[in-house]
DSSP file (Angstrom, degrees, kcal/mol; ACC not computed):
  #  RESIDUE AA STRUCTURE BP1 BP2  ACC     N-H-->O    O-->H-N    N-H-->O    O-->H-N    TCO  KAPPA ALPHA  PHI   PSI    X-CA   Y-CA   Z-CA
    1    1 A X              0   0    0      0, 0.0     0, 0.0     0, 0.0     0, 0.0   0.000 360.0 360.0 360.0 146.0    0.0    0.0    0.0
    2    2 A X        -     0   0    0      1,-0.1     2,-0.4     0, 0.0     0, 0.0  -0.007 360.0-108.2 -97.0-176.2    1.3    3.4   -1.2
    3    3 A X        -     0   0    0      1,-0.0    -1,-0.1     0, 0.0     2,-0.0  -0.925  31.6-110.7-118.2 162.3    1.9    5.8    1.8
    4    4 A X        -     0   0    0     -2,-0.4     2,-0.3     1,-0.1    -1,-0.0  -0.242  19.9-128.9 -89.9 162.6   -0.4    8.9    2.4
    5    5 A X        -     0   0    0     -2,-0.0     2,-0.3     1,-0.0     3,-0.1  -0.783  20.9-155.8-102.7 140.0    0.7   12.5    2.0
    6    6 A X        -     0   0    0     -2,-0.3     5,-0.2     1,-0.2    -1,-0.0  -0.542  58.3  -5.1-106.0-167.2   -0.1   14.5    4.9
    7    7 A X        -     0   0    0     -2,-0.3     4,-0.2     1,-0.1    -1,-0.2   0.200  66.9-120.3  12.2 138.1   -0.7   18.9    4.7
    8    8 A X  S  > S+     0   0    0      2,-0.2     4,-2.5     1,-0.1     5,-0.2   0.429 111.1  71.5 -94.5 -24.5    0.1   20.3    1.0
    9    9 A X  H  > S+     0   0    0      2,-0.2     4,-2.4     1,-0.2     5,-0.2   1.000  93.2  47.2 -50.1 -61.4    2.9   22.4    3.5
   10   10 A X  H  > S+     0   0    0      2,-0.2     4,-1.1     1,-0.2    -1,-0.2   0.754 112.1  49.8 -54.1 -28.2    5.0   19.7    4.2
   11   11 A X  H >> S+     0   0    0     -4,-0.2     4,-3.3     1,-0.2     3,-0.9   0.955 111.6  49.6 -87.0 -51.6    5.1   18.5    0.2
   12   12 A X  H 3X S+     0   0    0     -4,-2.5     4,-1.6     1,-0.3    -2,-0.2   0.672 108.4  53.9 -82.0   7.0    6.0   22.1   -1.1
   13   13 A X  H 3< S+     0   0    0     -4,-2.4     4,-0.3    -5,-0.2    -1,-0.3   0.914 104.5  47.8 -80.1 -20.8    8.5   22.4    1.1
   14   14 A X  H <X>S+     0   0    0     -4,-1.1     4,-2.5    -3,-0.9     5,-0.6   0.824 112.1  53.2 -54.5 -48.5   10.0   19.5    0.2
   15   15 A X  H  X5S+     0   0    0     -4,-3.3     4,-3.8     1,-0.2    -3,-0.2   0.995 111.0  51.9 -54.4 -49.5    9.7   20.7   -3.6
   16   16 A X  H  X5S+     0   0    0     -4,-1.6     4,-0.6    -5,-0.2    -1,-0.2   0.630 107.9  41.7 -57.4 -16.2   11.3   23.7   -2.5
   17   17 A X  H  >5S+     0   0    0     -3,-0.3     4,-1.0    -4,-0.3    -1,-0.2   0.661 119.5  53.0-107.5 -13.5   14.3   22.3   -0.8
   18   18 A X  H  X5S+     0   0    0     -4,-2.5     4,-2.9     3,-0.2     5,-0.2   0.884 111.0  48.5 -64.4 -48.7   14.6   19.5   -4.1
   19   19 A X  H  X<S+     0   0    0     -4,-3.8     4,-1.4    -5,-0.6    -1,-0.2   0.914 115.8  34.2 -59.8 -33.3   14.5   22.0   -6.3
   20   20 A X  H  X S+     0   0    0     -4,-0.6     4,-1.5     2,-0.2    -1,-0.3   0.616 115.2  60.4 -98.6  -9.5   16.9   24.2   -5.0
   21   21 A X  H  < S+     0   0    0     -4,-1.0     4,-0.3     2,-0.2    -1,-0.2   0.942 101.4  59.0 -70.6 -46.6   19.0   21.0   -3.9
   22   22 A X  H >< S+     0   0    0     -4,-2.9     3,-1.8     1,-0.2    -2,-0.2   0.940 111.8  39.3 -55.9 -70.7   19.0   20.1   -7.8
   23   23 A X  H 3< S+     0   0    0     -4,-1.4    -1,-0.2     1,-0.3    -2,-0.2   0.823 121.2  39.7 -48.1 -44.7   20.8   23.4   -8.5
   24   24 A X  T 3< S+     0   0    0     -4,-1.5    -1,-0.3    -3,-0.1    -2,-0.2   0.257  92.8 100.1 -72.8  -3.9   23.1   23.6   -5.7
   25   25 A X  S <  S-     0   0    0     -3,-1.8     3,-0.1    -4,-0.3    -3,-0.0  -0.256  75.7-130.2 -84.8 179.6   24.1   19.7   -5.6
   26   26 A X  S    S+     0   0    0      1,-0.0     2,-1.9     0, 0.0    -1,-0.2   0.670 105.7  53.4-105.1 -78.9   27.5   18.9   -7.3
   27   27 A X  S    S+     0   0    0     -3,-0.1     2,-0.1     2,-0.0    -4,-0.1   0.007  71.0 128.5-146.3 142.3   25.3   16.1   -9.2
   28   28 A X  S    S-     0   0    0     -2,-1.9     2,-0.5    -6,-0.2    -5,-0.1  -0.086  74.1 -98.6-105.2 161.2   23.3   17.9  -10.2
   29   29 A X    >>  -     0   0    0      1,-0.2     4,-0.9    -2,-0.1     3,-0.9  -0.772  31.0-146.6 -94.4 121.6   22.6   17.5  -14.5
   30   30 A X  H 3> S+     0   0    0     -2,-0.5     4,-0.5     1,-0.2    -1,-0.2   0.359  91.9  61.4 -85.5  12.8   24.5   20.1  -15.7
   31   31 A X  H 3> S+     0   0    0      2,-0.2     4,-1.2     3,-0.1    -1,-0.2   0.396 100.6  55.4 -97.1  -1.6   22.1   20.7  -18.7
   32   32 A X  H <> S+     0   0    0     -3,-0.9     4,-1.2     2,-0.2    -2,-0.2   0.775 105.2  54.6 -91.6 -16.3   19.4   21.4  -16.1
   33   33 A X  H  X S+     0   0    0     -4,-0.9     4,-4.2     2,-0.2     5,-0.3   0.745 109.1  48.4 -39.3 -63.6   21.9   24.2  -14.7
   34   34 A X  H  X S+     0   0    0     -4,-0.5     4,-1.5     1,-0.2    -2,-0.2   0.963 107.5  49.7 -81.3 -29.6   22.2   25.8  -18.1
   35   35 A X  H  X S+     0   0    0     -4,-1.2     4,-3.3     2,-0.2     5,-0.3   0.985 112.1  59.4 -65.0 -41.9   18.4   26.0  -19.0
   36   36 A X  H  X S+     0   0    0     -4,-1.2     4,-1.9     1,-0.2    -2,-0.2   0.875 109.5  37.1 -15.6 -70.5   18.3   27.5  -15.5
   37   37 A X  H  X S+     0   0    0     -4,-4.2     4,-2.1     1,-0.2     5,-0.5   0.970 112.0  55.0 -81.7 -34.3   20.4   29.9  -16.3
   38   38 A X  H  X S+     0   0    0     -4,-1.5     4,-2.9    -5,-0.3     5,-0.3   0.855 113.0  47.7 -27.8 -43.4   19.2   30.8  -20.1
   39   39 A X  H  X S+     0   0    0     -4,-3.3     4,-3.1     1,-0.2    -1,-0.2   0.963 112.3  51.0 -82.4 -19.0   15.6   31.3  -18.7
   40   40 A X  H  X S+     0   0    0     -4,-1.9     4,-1.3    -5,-0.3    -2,-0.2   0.692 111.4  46.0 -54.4 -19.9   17.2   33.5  -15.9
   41   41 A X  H  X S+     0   0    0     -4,-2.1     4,-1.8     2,-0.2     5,-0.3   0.833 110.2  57.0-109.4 -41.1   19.1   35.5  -18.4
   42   42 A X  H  X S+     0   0    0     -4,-2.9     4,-3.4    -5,-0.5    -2,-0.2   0.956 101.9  49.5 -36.4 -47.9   16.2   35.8  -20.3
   43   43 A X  H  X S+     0   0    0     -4,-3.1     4,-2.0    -5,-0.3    -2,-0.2   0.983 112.0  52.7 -53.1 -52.4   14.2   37.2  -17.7
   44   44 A X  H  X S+     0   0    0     -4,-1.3     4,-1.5     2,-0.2    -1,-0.2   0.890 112.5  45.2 -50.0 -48.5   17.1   39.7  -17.3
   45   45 A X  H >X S+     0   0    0     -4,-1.8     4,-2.1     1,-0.3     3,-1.1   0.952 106.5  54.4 -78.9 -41.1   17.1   40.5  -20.8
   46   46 A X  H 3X S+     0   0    0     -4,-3.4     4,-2.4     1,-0.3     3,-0.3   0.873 116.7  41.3 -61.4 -46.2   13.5   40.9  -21.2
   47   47 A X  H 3X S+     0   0    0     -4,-2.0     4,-1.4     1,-0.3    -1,-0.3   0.673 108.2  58.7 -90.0  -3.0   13.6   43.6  -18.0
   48   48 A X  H <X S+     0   0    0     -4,-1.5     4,-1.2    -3,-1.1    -1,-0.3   0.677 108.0  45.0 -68.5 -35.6   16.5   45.1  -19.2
   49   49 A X  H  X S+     0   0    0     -4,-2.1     4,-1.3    -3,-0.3    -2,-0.2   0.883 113.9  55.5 -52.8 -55.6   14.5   45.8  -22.4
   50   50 A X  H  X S+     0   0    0     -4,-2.4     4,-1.7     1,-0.2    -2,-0.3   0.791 109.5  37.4 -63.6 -38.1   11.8   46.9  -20.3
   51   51 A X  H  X S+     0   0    0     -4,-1.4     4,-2.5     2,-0.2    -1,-0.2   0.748 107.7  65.5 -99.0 -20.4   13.4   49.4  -18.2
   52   52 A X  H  X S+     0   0    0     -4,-1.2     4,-1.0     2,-0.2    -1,-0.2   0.801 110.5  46.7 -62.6 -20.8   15.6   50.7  -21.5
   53   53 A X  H >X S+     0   0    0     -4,-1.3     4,-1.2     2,-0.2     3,-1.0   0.988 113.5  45.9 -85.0 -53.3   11.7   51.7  -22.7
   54   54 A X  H >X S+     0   0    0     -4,-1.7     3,-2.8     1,-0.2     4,-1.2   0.912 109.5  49.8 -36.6 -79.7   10.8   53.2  -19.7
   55   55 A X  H 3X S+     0   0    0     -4,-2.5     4,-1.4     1,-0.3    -1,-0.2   0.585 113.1  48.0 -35.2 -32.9   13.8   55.2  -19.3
   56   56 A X  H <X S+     0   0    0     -3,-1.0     4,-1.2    -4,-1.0    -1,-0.3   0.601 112.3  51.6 -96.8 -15.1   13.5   56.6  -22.9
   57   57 A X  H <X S+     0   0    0     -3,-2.8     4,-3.8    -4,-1.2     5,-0.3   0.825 106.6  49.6 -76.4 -35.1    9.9   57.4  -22.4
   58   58 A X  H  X S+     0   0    0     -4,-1.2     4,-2.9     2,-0.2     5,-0.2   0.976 108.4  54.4 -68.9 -29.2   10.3   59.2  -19.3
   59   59 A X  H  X S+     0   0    0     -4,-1.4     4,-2.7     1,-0.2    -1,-0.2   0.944 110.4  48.5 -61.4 -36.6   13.1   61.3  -21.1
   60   60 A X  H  < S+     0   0    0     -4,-1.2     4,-0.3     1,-0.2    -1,-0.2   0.921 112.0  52.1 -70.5 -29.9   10.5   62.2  -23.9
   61   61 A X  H  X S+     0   0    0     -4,-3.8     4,-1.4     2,-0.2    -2,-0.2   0.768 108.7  47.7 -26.5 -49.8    8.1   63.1  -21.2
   62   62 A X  H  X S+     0   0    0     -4,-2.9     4,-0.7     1,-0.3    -2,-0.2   0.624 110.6  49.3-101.1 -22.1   10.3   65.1  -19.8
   63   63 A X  H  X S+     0   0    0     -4,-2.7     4,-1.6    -5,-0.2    -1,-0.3   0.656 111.6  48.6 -42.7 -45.4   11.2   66.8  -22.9
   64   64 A X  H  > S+     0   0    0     -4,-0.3     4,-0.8     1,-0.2    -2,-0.2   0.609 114.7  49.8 -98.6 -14.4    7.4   67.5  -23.9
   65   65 A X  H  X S+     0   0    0     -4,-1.4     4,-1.5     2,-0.1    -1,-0.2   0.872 111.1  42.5 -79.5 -42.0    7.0   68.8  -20.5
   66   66 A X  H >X S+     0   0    0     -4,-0.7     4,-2.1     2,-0.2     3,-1.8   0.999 116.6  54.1 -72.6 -64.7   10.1   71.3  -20.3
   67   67 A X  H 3X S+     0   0    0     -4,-1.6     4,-3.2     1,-0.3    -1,-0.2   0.765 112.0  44.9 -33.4 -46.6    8.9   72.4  -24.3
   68   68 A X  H 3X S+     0   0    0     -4,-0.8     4,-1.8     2,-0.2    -1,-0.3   0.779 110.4  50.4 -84.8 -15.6    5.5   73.1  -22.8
   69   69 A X  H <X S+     0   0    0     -3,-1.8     4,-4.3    -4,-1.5     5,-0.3   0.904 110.4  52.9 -38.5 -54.6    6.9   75.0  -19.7
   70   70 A X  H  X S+     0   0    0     -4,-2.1     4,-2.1     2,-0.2     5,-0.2   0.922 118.3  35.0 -79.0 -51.9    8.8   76.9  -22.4
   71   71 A X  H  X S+     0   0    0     -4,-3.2     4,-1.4    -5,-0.3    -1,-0.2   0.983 116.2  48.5 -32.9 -73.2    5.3   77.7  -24.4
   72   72 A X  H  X S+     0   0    0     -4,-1.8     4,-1.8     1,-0.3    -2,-0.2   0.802 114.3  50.5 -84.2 -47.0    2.8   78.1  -21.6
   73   73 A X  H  < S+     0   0    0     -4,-4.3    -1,-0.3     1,-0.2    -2,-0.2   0.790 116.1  44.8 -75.2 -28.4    5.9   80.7  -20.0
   74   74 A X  H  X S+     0   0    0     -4,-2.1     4,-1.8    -5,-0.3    -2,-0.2   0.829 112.3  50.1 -70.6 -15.9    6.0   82.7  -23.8
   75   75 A X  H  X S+     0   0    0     -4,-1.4     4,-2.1    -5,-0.2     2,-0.3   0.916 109.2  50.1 -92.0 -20.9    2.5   82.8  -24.0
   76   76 A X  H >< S+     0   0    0     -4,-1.8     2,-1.2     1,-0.2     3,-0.8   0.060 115.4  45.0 -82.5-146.9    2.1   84.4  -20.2
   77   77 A X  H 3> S+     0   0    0     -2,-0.3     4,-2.6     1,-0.2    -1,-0.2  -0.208 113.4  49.3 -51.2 -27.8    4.6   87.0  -21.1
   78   78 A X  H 3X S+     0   0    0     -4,-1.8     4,-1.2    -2,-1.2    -1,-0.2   0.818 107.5  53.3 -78.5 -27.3    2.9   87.5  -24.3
   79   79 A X  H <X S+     0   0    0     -4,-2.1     4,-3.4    -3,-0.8     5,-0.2   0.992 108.9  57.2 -46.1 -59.7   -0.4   87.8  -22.6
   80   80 A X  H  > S+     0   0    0      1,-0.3     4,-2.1     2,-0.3    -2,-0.2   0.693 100.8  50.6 -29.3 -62.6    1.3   90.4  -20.5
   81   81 A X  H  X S+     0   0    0     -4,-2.6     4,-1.8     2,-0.2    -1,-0.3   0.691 106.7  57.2 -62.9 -32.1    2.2   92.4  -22.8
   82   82 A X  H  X S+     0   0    0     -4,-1.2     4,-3.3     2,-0.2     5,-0.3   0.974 106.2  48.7 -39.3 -72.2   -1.1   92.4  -24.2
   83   83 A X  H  X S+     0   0    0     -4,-3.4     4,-2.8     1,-0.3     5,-0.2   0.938 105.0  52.7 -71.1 -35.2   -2.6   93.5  -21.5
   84   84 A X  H  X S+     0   0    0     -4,-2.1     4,-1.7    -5,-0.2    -1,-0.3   0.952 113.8  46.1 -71.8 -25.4   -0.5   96.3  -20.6
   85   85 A X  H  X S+     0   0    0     -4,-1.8     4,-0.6     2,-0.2    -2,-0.2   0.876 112.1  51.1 -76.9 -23.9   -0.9   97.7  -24.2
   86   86 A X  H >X S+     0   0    0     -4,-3.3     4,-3.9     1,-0.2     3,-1.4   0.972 111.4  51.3 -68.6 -30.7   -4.8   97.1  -24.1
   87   87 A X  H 3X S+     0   0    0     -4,-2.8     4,-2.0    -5,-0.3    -2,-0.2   0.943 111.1  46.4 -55.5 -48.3   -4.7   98.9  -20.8
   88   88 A X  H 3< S+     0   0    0     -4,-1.7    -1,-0.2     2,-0.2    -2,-0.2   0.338 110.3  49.2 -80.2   5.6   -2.9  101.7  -22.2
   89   89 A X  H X< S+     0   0    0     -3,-1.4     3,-1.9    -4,-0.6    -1,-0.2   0.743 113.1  53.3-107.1 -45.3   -4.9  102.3  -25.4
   90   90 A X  H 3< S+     0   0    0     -4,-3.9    -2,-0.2     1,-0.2    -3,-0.2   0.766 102.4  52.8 -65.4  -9.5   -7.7  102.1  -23.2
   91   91 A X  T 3< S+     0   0    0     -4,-2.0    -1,-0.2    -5,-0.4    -3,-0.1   0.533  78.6 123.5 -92.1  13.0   -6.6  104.8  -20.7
   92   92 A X    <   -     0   0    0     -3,-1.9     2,-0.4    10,-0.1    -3,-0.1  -0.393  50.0-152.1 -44.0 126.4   -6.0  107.4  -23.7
   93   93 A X        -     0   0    0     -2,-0.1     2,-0.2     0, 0.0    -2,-0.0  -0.885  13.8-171.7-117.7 162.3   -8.1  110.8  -23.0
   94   94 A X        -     0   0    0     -2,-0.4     4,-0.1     1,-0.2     2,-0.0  -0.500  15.1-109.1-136.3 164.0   -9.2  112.7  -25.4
   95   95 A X        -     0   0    0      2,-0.6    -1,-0.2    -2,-0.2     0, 0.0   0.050  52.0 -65.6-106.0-130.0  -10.7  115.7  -25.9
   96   96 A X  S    S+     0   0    0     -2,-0.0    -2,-0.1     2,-0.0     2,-0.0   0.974 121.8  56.5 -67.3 -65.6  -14.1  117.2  -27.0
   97   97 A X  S    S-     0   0    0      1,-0.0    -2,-0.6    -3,-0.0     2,-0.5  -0.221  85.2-149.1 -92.9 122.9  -13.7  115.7  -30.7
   98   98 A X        -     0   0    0     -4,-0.1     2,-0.4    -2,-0.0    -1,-0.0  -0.976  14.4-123.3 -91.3 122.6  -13.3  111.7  -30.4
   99   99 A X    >>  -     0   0    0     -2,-0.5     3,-4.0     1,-0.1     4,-1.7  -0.648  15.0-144.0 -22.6  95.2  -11.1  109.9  -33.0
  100  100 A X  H 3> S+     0   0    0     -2,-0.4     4,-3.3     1,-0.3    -1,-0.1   0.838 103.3  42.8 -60.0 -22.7  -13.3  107.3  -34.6
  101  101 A X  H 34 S+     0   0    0      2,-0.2    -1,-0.3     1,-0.2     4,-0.2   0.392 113.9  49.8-116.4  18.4  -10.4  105.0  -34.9
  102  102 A X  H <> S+     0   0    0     -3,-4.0     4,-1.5     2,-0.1    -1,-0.2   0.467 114.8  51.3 -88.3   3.1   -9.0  105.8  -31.2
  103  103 A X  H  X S+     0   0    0     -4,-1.7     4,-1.0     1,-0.2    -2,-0.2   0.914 110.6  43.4 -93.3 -40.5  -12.7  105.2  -30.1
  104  104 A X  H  X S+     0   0    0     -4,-3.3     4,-2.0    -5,-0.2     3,-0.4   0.766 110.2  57.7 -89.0  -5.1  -13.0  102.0  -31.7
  105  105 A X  H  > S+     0   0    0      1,-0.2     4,-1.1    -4,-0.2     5,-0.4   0.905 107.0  52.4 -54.3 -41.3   -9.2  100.7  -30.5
  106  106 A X  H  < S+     0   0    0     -4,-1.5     4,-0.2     2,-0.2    -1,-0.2   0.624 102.5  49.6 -69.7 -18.6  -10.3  101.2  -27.4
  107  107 A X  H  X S+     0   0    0     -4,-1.0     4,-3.9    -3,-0.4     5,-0.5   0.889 117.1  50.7 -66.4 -63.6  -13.7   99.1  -27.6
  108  108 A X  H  X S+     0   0    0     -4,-2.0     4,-0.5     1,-0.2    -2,-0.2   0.766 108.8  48.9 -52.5 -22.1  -11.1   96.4  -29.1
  109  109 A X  H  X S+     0   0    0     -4,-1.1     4,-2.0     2,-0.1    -1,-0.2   0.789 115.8  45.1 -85.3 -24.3   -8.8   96.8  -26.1
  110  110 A X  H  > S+     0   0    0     -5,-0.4     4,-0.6    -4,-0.2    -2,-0.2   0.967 112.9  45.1 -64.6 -48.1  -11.7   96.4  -23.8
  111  111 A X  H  X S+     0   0    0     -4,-3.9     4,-2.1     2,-0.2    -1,-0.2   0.749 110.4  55.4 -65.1 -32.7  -13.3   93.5  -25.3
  112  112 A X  H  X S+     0   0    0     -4,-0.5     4,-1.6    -5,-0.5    -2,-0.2   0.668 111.8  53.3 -85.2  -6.1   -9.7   91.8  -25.7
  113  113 A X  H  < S+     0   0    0     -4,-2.0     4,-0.3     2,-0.2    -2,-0.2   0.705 103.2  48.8-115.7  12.5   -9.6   92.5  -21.7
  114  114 A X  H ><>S+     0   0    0     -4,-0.6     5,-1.7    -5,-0.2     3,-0.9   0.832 111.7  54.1 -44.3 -70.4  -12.4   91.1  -20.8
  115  115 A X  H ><5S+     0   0    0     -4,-2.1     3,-2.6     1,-0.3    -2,-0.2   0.849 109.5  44.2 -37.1 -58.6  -11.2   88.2  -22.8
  116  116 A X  T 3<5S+     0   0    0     -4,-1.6    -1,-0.3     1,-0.2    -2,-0.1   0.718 105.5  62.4 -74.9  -7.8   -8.2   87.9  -21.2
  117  117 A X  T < 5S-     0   0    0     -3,-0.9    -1,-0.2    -4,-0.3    -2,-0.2   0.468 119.6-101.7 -35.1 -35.7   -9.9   88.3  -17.6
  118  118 A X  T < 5S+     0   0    0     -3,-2.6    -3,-0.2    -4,-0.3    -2,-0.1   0.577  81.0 141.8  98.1 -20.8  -12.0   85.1  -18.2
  119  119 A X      < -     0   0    0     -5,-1.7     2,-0.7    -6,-0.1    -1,-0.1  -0.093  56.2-123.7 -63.1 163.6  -14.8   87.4  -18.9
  120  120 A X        +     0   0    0     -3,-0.1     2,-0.3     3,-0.0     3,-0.0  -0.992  38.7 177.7-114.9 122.5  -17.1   86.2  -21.8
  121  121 A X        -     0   0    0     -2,-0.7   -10,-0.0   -10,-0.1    -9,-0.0  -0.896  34.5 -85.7-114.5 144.6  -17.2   88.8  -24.4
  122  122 A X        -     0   0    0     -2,-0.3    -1,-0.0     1,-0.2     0, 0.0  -0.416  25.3-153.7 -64.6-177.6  -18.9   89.0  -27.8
  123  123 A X        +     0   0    0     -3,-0.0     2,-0.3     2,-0.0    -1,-0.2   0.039  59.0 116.5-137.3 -13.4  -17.0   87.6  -30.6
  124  124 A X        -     0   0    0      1,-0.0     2,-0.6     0, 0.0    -2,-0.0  -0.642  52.9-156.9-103.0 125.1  -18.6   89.8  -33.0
  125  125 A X        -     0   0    0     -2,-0.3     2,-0.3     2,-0.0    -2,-0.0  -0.982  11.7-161.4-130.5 105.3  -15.8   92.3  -34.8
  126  126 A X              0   0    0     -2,-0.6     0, 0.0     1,-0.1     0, 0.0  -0.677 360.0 360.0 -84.2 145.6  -17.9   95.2  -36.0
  127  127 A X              0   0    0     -2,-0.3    -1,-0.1     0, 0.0    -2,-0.0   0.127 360.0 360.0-137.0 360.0  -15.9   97.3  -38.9
């Protein structure tokens, strides 16, 4: 009669101390030593692959991030300047006689600060 297996512990640990006895023995089949290491060095290669993609993604990230820094900081300085010239076309005075085309810069400076404010302003460019 065959003899029983007791607790599923007691057999993998036993798998575990054969297996690792099979690598470690002196002998041990030295072609089961070299697939060892072949899938091991696979494994290596495979995450070695993996972390050369990573690493070259994060650098293109990190590129398309500095590029859009580099944007997003011209376009607030261009804003800027915007707005201090709309301000300063709208703060012109005048006298009795209005200047049709300082009266309508000043509509345009108004409506483009509003617009840059966040404000909703019409759209609509009368001529």
């Amino acid at each position: 009669m065959p003899p029983q297996r007791s607790t599923g512990a007691i057999s993998t640990s036993t798998r575990r101390a054969r297996s690792t006895q099979a690598v470690t023995s002196g002998d041990a089949d030295p072609r089961a030593v070299v697939r060892a290491l072949k899938r091991e060095l696979s494994r290596l290669q495979a995450v070695d692959s993996k972390l050369t993609a990573a690493q070259l993604s994060l650098d293109g990230l990190r590129r398309e991030g500095d590029q859009a820094k580099k944007r997003t900081d011209q376009a607030q300085a261009s804003l800027s300047a915007l707005t201090e010239t709309l301000e300063a076309i709208q703060a012109i005075r005048h006298g009795k006689r209005v200047d049709r085309r300082l009266a309508k810069a000043q509509k345009l400076a108004e409506r483009g600060l509003r617009r840059a404010q966040g404000k909703k302003g019409p759209a609509i460019s009368r001529s």
